[in-house]
N, C-alpha and C positions, 0 to 999 in steps of 0.2 A: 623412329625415323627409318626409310627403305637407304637399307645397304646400297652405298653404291659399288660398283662395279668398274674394271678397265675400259669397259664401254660408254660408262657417263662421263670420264676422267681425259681433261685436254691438257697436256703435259706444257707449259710455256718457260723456256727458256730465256732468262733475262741476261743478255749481253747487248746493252743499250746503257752501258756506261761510258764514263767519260775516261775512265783507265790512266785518274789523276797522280797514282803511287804507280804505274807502272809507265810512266814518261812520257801517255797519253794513247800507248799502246789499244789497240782495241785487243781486249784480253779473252775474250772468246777464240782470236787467230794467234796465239801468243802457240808456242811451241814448246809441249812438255814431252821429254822422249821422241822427238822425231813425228809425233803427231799435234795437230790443235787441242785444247783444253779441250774444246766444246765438242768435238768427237769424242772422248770419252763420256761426256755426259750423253751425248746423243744414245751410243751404246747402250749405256746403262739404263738408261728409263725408256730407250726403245719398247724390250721388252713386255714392259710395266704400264702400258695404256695402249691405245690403239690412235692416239691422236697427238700430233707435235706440232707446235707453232715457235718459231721463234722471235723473238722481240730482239729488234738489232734499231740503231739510227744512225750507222755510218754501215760502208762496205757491202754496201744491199745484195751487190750482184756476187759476192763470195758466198754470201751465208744463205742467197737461192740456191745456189749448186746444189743446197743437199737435197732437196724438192719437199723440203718443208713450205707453207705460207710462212713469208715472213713480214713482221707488223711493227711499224715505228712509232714511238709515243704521240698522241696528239699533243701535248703539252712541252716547247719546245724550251730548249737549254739545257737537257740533262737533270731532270727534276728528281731522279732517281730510281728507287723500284717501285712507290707506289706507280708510278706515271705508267711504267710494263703492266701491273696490276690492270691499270684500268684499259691500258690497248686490249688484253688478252681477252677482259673481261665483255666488250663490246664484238668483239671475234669470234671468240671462240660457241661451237653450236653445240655442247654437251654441257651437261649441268653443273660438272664442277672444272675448275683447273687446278693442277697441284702446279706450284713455280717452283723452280730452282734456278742458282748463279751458273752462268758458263764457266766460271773461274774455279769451279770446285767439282774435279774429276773424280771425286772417290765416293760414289754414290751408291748407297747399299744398296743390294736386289727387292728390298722388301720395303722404300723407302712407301711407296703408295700404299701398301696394305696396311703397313705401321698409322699411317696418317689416316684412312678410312676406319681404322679398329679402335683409334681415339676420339674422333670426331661423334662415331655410335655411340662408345661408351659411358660420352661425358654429355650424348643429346647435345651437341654443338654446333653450331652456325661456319667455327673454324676449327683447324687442325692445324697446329704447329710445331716440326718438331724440339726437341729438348735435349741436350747435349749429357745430362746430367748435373752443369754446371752454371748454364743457361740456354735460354731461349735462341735456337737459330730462324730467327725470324724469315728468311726468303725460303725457306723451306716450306709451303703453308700450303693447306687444300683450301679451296675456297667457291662457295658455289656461286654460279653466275648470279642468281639472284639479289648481292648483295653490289652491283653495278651500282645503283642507286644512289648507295650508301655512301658508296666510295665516290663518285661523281661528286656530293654534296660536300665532304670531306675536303677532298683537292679543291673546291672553291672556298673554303674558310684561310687554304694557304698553306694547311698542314700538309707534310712531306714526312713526318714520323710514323715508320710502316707500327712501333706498339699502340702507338695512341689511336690508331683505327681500330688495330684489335680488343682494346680495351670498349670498345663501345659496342661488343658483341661474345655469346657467351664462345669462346675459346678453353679447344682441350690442346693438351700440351703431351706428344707423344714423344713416350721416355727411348730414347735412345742410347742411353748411358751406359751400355754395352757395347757402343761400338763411335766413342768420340770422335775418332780420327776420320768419320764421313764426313764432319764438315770443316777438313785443312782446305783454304782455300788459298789460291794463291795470287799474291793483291801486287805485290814485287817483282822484278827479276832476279834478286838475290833470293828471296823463297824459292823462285822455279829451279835456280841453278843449285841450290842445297838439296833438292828432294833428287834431281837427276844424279849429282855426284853419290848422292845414299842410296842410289837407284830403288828409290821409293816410289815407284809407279803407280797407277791402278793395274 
């Protein structure tokens, strides 16, 4: 398969949750150190592609500030991250999208190359990465092409993001070196533990 590249790669950030454990918080604008979550992640995978969309369904006109598009689920109630999946995947104009949580700021520099270097090596449809302990499923590259798939998926009712992977060949990029990319923070008793440890990114 042809490598891809930060050029074919459309970065979609999923904060289009219902932010049920954090009092219904929208956790993309949740405040870690003095800043939003989802600025560090923006930071961070800035670098790492040339393309960012964010997937939001409340607070539209906060999460335009950053002059990203930003894209709401067609699929209404909070159906979860397949639902961002498939906004992104109908949006976005480059061949793949890698997704990550706005709720998880500690995002390695290497997260896209890790997932492009698994994806080749295992001739794979997906890439997702691998904690060393388990699968962090919102972490995943995935190429438009598989719109389709997933579209058919979300009408059988399924909402399980492994059981779609499981119907495509998936390589699993080990990150086991560096587990603590994916603390994420789902409480505000997490947010306030990491700031008193002054555990930042």
């Amino acid at each position: 398969m042809n490598r891809p590249d930060k050029h074919d790669v459309t970065a979609v950030i999923l904060a289009g949750g219902r932010g049920s454990r954090m009092d219904g918080r929208d956790k993309g604008l949740v405040q870690l150190g003095g800043r939003r979550l989802i600025d560090y992640v923006i930071e961070a995978i800035k670098p790492q592609v040339d393309t960012i969309i964010l997937n939001a369904n409340r607070n539209l006109e906060q999460y335009s500030q950053y002059g990203y598009p930003v894209i709401s689920d067609a699929l209404s109630g909070y159906q979860g991250p397949l639902a961002g999946y498939y906004a992104a995947l109908e949006h976005a104009e480059n061949q793949y999208i890698i997704t990550l949580p706005c709720d998880g700021p500690f995002v390695p520099g290497d997260l896209v190359d890790r997932l492009i270097e698994a994806m080749c090596a295992n001739n794979a449809e997906i890439a997702v990465a691998h904690d060393g302990e388990r699968m962090q499923p919102v972490y995943s590259l995935i190429p438009t092409s598989l719109r389709t798939s997933l579209s058919a998926f979300l009408d059988t009712g399924e909402r399980k993001i492994d059981r779609w992977y499981q119907l495509h060949r998936t390589a699993l990029a080990d990150f086991s070196d560096a587990p603590g990319t994916f603390r994420n923070i789902n409480t505000a008793e997490q947010r306030d533990r990491l700031q008193n440890e002054g555990v930042l990114p």
